[in-house]
C-alpha positions in Angstrom: 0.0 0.0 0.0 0.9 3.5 -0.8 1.5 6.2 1.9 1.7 9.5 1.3 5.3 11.0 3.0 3.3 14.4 4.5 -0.3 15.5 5.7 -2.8 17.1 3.6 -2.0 20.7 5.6 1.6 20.2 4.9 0.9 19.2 1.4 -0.9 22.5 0.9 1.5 24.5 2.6 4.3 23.0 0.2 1.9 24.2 -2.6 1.6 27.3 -1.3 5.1 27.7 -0.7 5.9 26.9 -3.7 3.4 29.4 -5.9 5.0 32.0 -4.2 8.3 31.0 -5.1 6.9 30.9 -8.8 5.1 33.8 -8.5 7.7 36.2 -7.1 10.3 34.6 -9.7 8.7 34.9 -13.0 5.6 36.2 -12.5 5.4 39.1 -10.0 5.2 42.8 -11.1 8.5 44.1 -9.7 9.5 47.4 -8.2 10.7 49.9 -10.8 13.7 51.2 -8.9 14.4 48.1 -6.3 13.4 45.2 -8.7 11.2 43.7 -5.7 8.8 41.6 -6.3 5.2 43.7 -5.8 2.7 40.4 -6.1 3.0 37.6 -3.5 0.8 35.4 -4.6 -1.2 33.8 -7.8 -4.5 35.5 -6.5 -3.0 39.0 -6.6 -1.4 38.1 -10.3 -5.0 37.0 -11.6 -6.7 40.2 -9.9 -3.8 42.4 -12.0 -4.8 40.4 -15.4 -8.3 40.0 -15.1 -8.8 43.9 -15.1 -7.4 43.8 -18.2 -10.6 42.5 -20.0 -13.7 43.9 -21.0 -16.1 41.0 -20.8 -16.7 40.4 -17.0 -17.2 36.2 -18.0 -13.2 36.3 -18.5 -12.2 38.0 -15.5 -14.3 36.1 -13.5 -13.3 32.7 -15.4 -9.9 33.7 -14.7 -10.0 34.4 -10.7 -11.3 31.1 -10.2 -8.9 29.3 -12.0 -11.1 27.4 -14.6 -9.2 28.9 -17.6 -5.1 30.7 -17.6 -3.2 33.0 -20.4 0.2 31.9 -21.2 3.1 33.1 -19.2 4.0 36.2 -20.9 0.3 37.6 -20.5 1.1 36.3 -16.8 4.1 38.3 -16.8 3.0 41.6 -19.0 -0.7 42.0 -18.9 -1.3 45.2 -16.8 2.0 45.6 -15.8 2.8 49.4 -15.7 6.2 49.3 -16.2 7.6 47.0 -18.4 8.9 48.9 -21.8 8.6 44.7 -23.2 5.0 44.1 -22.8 5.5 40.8 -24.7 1.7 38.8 -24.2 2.1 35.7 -26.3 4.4 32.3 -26.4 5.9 31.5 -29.3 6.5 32.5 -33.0 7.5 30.3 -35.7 9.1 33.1 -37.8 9.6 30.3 -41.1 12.5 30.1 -43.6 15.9 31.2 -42.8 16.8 32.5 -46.7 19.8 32.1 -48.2 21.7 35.5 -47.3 24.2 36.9 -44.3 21.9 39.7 -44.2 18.7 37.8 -44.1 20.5 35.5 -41.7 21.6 38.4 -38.9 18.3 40.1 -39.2 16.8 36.6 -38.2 18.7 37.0 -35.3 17.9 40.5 -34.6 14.2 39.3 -34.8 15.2 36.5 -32.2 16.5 39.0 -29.7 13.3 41.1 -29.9 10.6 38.2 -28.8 13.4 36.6 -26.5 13.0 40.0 -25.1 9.3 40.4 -25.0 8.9 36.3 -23.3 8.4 34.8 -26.1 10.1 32.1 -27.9 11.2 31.3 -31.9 11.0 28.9 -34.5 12.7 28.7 -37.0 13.6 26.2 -40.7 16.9 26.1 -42.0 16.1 24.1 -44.8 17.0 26.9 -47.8 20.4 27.8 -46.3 23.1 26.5 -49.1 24.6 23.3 -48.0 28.3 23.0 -46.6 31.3 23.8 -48.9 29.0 25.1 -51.7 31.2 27.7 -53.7 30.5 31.0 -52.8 31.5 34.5 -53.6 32.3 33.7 -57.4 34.3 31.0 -56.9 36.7 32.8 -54.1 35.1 31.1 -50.3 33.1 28.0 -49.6 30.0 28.3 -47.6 29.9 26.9 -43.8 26.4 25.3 -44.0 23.2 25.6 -42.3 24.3 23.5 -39.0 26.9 26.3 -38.9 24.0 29.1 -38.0 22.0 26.5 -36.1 24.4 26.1 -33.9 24.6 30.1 -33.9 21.1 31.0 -33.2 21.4 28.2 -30.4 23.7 29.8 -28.4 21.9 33.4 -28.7 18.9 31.4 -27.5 21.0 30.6 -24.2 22.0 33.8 -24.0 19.0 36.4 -23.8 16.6 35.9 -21.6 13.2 36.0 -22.2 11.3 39.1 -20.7 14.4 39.1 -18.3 12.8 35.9 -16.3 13.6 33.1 -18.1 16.0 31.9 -21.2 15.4 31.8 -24.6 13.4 29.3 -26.3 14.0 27.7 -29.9 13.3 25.3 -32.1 15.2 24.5 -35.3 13.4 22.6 -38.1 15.1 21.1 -41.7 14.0 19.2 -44.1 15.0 15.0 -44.2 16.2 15.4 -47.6 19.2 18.4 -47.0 22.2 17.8 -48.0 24.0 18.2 -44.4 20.9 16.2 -42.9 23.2 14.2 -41.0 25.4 16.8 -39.7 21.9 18.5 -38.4 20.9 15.6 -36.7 23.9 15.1 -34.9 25.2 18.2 -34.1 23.5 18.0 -30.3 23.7 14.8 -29.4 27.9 14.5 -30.1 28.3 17.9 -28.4 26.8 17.3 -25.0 25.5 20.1 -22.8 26.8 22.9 -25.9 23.6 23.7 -27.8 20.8 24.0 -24.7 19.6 26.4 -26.5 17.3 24.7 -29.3 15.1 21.8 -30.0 16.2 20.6 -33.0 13.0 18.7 -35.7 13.6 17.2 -38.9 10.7 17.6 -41.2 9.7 14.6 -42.8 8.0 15.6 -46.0 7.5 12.5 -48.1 7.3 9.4 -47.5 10.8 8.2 -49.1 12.2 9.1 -45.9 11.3 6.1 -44.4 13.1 4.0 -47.2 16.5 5.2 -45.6 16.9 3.0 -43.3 20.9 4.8 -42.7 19.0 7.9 -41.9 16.6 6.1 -40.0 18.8 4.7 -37.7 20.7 7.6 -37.3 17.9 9.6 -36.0 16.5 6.5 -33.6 20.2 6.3 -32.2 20.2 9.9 -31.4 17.1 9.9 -30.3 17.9 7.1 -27.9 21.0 9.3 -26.9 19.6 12.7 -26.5 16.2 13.3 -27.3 17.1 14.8 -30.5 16.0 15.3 -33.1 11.9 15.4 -33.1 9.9 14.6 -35.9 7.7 16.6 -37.5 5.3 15.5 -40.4 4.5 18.3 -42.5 2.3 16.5 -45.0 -0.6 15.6 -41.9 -0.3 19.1 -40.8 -1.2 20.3 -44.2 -4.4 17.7 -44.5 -5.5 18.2 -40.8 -5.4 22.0 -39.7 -7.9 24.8 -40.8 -5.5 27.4 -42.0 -5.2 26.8 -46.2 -2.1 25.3 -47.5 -1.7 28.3 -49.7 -0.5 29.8 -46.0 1.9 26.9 -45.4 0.9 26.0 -42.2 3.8 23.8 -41.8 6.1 26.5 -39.1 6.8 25.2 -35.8 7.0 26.7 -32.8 9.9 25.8 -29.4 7.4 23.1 -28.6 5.7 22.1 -31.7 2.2 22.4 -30.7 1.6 25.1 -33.0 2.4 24.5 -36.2 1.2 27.2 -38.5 2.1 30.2 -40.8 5.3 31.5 -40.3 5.1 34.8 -38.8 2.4 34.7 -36.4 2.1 34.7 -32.8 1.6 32.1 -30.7 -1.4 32.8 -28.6 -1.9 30.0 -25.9 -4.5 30.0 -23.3 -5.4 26.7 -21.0 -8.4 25.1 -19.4 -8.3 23.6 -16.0 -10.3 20.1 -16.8 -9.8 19.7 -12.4 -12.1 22.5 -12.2 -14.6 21.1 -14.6 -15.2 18.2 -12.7 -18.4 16.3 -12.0 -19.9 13.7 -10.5 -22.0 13.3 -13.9 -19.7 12.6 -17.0 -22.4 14.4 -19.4 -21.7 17.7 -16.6 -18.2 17.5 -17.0 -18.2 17.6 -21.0 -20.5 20.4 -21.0 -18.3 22.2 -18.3 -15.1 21.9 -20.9 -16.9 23.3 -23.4 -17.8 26.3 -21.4 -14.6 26.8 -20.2 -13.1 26.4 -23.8 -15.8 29.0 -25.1 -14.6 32.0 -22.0 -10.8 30.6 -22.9 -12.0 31.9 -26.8 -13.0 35.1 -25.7 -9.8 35.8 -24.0 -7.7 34.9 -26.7 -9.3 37.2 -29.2 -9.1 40.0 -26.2 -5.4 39.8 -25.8 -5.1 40.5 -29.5 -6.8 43.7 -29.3 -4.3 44.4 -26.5 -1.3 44.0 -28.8 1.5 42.9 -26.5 3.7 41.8 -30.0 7.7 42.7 -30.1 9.0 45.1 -32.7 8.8 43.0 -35.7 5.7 44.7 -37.5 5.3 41.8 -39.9 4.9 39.3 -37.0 2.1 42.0 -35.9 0.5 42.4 -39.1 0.1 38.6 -40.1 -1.0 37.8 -36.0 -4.0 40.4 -36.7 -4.8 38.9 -40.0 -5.2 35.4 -39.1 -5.8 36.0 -35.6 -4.9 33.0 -34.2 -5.6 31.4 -30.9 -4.7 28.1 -29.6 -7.2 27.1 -26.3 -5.6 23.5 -24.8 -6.2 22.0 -21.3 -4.3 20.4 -18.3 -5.2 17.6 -15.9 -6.0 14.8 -17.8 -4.8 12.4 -16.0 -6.4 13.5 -12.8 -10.1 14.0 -14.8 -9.4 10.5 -15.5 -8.7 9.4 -12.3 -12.0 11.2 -11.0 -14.2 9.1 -13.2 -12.1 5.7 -12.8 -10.6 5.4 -16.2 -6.9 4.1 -16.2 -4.2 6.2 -18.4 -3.4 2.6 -19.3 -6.8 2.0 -21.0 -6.3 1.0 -24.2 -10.3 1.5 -25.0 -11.7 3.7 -22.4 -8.3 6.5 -21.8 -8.1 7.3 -25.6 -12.3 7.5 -25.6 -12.4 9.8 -22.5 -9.5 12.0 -24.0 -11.3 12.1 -27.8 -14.5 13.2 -25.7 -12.8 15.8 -24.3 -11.1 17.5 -26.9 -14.3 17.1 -29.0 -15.9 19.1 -26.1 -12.6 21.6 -25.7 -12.8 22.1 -29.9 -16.4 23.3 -30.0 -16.6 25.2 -26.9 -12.9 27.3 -28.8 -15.3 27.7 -31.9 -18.2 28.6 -30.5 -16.2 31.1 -28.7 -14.8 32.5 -31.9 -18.1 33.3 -33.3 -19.1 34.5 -30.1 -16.4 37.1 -29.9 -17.5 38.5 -33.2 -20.3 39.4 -31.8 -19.2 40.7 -28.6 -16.6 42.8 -31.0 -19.7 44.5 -32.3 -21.2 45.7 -29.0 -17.6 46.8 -27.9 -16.2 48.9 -30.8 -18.9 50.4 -32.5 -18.9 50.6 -36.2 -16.4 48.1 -36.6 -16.8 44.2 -37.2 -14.5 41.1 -37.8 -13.7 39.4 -41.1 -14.1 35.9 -40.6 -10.9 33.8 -41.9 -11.1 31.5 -44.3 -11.1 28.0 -43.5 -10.0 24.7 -45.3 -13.6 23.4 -46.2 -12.3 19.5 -46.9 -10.9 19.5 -43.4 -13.9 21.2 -42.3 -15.7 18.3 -43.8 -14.1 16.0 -42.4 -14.1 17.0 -38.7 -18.0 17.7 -39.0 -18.2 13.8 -40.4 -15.6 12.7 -37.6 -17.6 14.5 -34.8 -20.4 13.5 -35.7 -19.7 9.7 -36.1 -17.8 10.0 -32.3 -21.2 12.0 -30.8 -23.7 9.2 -31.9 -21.3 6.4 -30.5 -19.3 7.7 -27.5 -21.0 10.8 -26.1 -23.2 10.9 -23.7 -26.5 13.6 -24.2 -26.2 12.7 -27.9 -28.9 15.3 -28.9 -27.7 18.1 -27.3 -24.0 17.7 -28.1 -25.7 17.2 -32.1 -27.2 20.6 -31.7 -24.0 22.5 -30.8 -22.1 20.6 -34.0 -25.0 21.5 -36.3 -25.2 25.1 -35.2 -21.6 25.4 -35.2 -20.7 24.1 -38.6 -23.4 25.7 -40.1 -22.7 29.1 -39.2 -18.9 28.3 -39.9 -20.1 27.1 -43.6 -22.5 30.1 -44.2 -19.3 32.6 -43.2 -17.0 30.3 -45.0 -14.5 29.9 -41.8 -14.7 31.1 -38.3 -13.1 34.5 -37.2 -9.9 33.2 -35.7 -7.7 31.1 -38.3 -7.7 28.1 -35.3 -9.0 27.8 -32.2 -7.2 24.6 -30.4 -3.6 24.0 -29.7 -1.9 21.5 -26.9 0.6 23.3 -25.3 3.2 21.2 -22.6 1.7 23.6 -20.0 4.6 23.2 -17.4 4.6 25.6 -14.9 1.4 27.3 -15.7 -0.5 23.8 -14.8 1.7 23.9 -11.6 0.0 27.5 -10.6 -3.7 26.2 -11.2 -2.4 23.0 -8.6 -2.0 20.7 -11.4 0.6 17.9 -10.9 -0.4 16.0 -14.6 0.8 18.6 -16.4 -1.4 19.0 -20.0 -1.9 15.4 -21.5 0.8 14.4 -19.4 0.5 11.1 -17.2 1.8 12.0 -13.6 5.6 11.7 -14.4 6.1 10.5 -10.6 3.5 10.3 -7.8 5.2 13.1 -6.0 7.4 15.7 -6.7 10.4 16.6 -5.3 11.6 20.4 -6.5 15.0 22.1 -5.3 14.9 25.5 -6.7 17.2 29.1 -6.6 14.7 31.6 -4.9 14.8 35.3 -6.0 17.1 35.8 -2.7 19.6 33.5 -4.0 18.7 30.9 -1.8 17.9 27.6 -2.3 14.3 26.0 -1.4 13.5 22.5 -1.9 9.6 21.3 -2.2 8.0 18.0 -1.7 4.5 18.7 -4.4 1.8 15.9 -3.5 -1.2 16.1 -6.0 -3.7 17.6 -3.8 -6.6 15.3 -5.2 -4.5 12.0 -3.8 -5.7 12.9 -0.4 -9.1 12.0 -1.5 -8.1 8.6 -2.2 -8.1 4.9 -0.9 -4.9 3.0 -0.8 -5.6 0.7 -3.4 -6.5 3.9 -5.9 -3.2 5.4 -4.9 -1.5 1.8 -6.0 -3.8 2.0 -9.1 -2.5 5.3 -10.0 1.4 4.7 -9.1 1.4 2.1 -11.8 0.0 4.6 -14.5 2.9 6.8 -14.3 5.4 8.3 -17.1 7.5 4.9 -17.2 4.8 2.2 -16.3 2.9 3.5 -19.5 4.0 2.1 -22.7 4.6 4.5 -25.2 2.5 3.2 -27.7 -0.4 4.0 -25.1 0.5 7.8 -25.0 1.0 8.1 -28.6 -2.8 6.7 -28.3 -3.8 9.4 -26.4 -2.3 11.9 -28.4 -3.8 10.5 -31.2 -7.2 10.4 -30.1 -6.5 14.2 -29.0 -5.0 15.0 -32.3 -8.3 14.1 -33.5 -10.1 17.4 -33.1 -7.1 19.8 -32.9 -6.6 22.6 -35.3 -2.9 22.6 -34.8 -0.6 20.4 -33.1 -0.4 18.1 -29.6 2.8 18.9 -27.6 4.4 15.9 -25.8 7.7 14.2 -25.0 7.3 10.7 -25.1 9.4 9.7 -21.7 11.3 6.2 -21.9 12.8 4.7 -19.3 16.4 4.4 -19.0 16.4 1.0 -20.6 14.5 1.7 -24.1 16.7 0.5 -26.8 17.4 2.4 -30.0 15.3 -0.9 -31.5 12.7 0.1 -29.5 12.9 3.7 -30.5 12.6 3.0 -34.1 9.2 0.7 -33.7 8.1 4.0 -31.8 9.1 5.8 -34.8 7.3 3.6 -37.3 4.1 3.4 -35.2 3.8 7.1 -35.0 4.0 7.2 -38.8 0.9 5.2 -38.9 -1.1 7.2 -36.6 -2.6 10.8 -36.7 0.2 12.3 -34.9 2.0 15.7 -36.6 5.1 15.1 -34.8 6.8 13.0 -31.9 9.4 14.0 -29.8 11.1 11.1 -27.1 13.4 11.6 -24.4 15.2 8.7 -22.9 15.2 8.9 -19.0 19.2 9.2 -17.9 20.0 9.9 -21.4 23.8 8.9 -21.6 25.6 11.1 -24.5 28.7 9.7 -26.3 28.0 5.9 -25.0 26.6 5.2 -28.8 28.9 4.7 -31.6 29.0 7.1 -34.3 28.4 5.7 -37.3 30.3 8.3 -39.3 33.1 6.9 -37.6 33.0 2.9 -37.2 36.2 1.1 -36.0 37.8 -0.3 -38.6 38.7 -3.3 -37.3 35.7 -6.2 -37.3 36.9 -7.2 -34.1 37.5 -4.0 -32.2 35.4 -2.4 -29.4 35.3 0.4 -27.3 34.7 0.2 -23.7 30.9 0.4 -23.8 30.0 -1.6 -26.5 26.8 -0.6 -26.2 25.1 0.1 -29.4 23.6 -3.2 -29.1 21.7 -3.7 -26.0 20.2 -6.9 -24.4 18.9 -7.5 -20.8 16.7 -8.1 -18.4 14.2 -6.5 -15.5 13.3 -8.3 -12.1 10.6 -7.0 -10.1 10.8 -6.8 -6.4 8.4 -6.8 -3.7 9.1 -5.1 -0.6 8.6 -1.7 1.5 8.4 0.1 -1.5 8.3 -2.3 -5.9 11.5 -2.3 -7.3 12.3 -2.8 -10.6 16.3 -3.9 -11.4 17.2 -3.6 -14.7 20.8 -5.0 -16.0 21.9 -4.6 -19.8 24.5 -5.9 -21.6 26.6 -4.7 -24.4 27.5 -6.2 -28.0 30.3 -7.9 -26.2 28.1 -9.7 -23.9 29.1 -8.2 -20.4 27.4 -6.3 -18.3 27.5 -3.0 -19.1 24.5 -1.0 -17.1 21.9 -1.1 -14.2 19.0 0.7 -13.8 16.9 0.7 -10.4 13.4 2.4 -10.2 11.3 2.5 -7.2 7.5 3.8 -7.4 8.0 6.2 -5.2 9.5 9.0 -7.7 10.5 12.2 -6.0 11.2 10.5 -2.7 15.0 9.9 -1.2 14.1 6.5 -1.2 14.0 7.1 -5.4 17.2 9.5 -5.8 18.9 7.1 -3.6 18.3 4.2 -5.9 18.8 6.3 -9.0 22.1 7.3 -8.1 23.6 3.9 -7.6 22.4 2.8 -10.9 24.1 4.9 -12.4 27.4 5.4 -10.3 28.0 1.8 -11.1 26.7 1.9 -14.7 30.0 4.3 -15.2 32.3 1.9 -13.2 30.9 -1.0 -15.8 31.4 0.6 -17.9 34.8 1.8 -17.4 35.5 -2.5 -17.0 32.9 -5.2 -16.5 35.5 -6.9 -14.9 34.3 -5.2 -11.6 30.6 -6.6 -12.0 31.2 -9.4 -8.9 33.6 -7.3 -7.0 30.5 -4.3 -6.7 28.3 -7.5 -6.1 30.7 -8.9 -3.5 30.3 -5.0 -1.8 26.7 -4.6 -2.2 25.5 -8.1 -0.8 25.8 -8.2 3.0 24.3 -4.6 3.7 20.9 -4.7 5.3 18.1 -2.6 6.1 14.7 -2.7 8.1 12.7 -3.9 5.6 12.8 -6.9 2.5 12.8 -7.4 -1.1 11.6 -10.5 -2.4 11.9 -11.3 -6.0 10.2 -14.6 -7.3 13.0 -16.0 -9.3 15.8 -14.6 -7.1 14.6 -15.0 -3.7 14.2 -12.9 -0.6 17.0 -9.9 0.1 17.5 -7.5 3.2 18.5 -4.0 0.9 18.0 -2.8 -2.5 21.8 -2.7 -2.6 21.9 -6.7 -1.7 18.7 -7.0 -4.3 21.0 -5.3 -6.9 24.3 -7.8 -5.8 21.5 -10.9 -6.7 20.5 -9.1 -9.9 24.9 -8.4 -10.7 25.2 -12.1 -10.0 22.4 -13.0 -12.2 22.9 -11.2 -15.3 26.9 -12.0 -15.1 26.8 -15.7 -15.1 27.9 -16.5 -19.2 29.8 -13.3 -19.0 32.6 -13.6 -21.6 36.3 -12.6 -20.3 38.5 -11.5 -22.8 41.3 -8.3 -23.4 41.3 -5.2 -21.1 38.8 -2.7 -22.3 40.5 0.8 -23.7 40.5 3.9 -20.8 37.8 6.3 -21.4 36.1 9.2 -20.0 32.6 9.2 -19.1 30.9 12.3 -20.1 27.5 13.1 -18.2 24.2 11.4 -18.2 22.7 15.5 -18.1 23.7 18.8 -20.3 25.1 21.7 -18.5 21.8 23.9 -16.4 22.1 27.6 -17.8 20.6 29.2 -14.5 22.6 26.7 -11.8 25.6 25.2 -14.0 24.9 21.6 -12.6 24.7 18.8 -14.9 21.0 18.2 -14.6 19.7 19.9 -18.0 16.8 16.8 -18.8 14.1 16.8 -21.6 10.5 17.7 -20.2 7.4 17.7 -22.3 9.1 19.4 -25.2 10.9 21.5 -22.9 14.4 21.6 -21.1 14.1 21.7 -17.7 16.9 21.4 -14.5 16.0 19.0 -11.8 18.5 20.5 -9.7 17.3 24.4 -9.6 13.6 24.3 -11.4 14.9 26.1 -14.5 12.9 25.3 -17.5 13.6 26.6 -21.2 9.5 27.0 -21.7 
């Protein structure tokens, strides 16, 4: 059974504690001459921001927590002082063209939204390929993973709105000439380029004939969460925006693909708050919350907010795009019973939802117009026009999903007919979309929401050491709230429906069934445990090519750069091997029950020793955890180093004892997870082959370099980079 480690005060108190922190260092309207934070708390935040509206449904909405802007409205809206009164996320500025000048003003442009809190996109695919003659035969040019790696480190080095670091994501086509250079360039430089995501945009179908390039990108996948995929020909058949526009641009996080140029403009609803003890309730409650979360969008764009780049401005007002997502998925689930791990019922409930979430944002937009009218006389909105084959489509897939899997089939009819129908008669709605699924972070955090977007809990609780404003540090121990309203055995349920006891193929189901009724994109890291193999990776690969997805991004828990051979440069010799030998990976898990599961994984490398262990207890965040985690993989780099040592460390480990026991069915009863480990050592090393002394080498680290706290402990987060040292996240 599952305890929780503090009361339900204490937990609240934590929260508490730690809002403020976030409040006070992001958030907060500071002092003009002292820099002190002026705003304590969220509630005096949302009082600053609310006032900002004109419709008193928003403000209201927003006080109570049911819907939130995006960070930079957070930071900006209202704020008296700021000379960057930056309000939106992210801008996927398009094409990098082929010119110094047009290159440098690019970064100029960067500067100004990094500046105003936002964050850039940006495609690299036109830039002339490496050692193409330039200059009329007199210079050769450097290539396009030359300025990536360029615009990366200006992205690490301005802040954004002077709170947070830059945010970028680089995007090339498969088929460049330097493709492999581009997908590399990260993963062999460890800790250098934090300051990109880096996508490869897979725009025909040939790309999955090249297998060379297809294992390239699964083995750097598997050794630093780069590159993502993004498949531009489903985001051209499945958004609203016409493909005259290109709606192919990604933004940092790739939720919102689009027209290049436009800004970002994310707003989230709570699904916690929408909760009911009626399903039907709950659904109508989304819809309602989507509609206000509508209105608010197409406010902020009347209140400008954009950074100095008029033709970001100019294109933002004409397709006036807004991008409503939610959070708390996993705990709406929870409320009604349905397991993450569902393969039927999770994908249903999260289809229903996003049906619910995607009307509520439309009817919003036409809704707006009208509110428009009342509030600026004389003056009206164009509608945009809209894609009328995908429009088609979605009014046959919603439709076909109402009559089988909603419940209040009539009613939920009514809204699509009226909807559509309106939307048909006006030829497009008057935003260009309406839905995007943004990774949330921190913003689900302030509205008390540990399941961050479409997230599964990542761990059951939360452990945080973060750099206060003071310079201090400040550790937190977050417990969902809503687990003190569980049994025991629910709390069990739930710990075995976390981040890596889901199978990815289950969340690319869920983002699937979410993609179903989103205008734009669906933002999530797919999170592997620390054993996935780059095998396993490229089946994930392949099975996200069949499904509805417009991108995929993994991250390999304990991601160790350099272990991987580079197949640019394979040893010669048939017979050689450096000291790892790990680019082929075989092994096996064994389960323990004790005081708290444990899971034991050994792996061994082409050579057939063991190489690495992995040890996971379900209670994530806990010292218990860190504890286990850390001698994984201190003797991961001493196997590494020489396997030889594998029964000397299980000689160490096997007579230390604790107060409670591990039992294993195949490999009996121990007294300590270090003694469990020695069983597991022993074990996995019986056929072990002895041969010549493995070369020296140095390990580099599992983590890149933190920007805000210099500790390697820079990790992959739901599309963003985040420290799980200091709290510092790139998003």
């Amino acid at each position: 059974m599952m305890d929780l480690p503090i009361s339900f005060d204490d937990a609240l108190k934590e929260w508490d504690r730690f809002e403020e922190y976030l409040v006070q260092a992001r958030y907060a309207v500071r002092d003009k001459k002292t820099g002190t934070p002026k705003e304590k708390d969220m509630t005096q935040v949302l009082m600053r921001i609310s006032k900002q509206f004109k419709n008193p449904e928003v403000g209201k909405a927003l006080i109570h927590g049911k819907i939130i802007t995006a960070t930079p409205f957070l930071m900006n809206g209202g704020n008296p002082y700021t000379r960057r009164a930056g309000y939106y996320s992210c801008y996927p500025l398009g094409d990098v063209e082929d010119s110094t000048d047009a290159i440098f003003d690019m970064e100029r442009d960067l500067v100004s939204i990094f500046q105003h809190a936002g964050g850039g996109g940006i495609d690299v695919s036109n830039l002339r390929p490496k050692g193409t003659i330039v200059d009329q035969g007199q210079g050769l040019a450097s290539g396009p993973v030359s300025f990536a790696k360029g615009f990366s480190h200006l992205s690490a080095r301005i802040s954004q709105g002077g709170k947070r670091r830059g945010a970028l994501m680089i995007q090339a086509n498969w088929d460049i000439k330097d493709v492999k250079e581009f997908i590399t360039f990260k993963g062999d430089n460890p800790g250098k380029y934090t300051g990109c995501n880096v996508s490869l945009n897979v725009t025909d179908e040939k790309f999955w004939d090249d297998k060379d390039l297809l294992d390239t990108v699964a083995e750097y996948i598997w050794k630093s969460g780069d590159p993502g995929l993004l498949f531009t020909q489903k985001s051209l058949a499945n958004t609203p925006v016409l493909a005259k526009h290109n709606p192919v641009f990604s933004n940092p996080c790739g939720e919102y693909l689009s027209t290049k140029d436009t800004a970002c403009n994310l707003l989230t609803v709570c699904l916690p708050k929408c909760l009911d003890e009626d399903k039907g309730k709950y659904f109508d409650a989304v819809f309602e919350a989507s509609r206000l979360a509508a209105l608010a969008g197409n406010e902020i764009l009347e209140l400008g907010g954009f950074p100095s780049v008029e033709r970001i401005k100019k294109n933002t007002l004409k397709f006036r795009p807004i991008g409503i997502g939610f959070t708390g998925l996993h705990h709406a689930m929870n409320h009604f019973d349905i397991s993450y791990a569902d393969e039927h019922e999770a994908p249903l409930f999260a289809k229903a939802t996003q049906l619910a979430l995607m009307l509520g944002s439309m009817q919003g937009s036409l809704d707006y117009a009208e509110f428009y009218k009342k509030s600026y006389k004389g003056k009206s909105l164009t509608p945009q026009e809209w894609n009328m084959e995908y429009v088609d489509k979605i009014d046959r897939e919603a439709a076909a999903f109402i009559e089988t899997d909603m419940p209040a089939k009539k009613s939920w009819q009514k809204r699509l007919d009226s909807i559509f129908s309106q939307l048909r008669e006006l030829g497009g709605l008057y935003n260009s979309v309406t839905t995007s699924q943004a990774p949330t972070g921190s913003i689900s955090q302030l509205m008390r929401v540990a399941c961050t977007g479409v997230e599964p809990y990542f761990s059951m609780i939360q452990s945080r050491r973060v750099k206060d404003v003071d310079d201090s540090w400040k550790e937190f121990t977050l417990v969902p709230l809503e687990f003190y309203g569980y049994e025991s055995e629910k709390l069990d349920w739930i710990a075995g429906q976390t981040a890596h006891e889901i199978e990815p193929f289950q969340q690319i189901r869920l983002l699937e069934a979410c993609q179903s009724f989103n205008h734009t994109a669906v933002s999530k890291t797919i999170n592997l445990p620390a054993h996935t193999t780059v095998e396993d990776i490229k089946k994930i690969l392949h099975y996200a090519r069949k499904s509805n997805l417009k991108g995929i991004t993994m991250f390999r828990d304990s991601s160790i750069e350099g272990v991987l051979s580079d197949h640019g440069s394979k040893l010669a010799a048939a017979d050689a091997c450096d000291f790892c030998d790990l680019d082929v990976r075989s092994g096996s898990t064994f389960k323990f029950r004790g005081p708290a599961p444990l899971y034991i994984t050994a792996n061994k490398g082409n050579q057939g020793h063991v190489r690495e262990v992995f040890l996971n207890t379900t209670k994530s965040g806990s010292t218990l955890h860190g504890m286990s985690e850390a001698l994984g993989r201190v003797i991961s780099v001493a196997l590494q180093h020489d396997y030889r040592l594998v029964s000397k460390i299980a000689r160490t480990l096997e007579d230390i004892s604790s107060d409670g026991a591990w039992i294993s069915r195949s490999l009996g009863r121990t007294f300590s997870i270090p003694a469990a480990l020695a069983k597991v050592l022993d074990k996995a090393a019986e056929n072990d082959k002895v041969d010549e002394d493995p070369q020296p080498y140095v390990e580099p680290s599992s983590y890149s370099s933190c920007p805000a706290c210099g500790k390697l402990s820079l990790r992959r987060s739901g599309g963003c980079n985040s420290c799980i040292s200091c709290g510092y996240s790139s998003c």
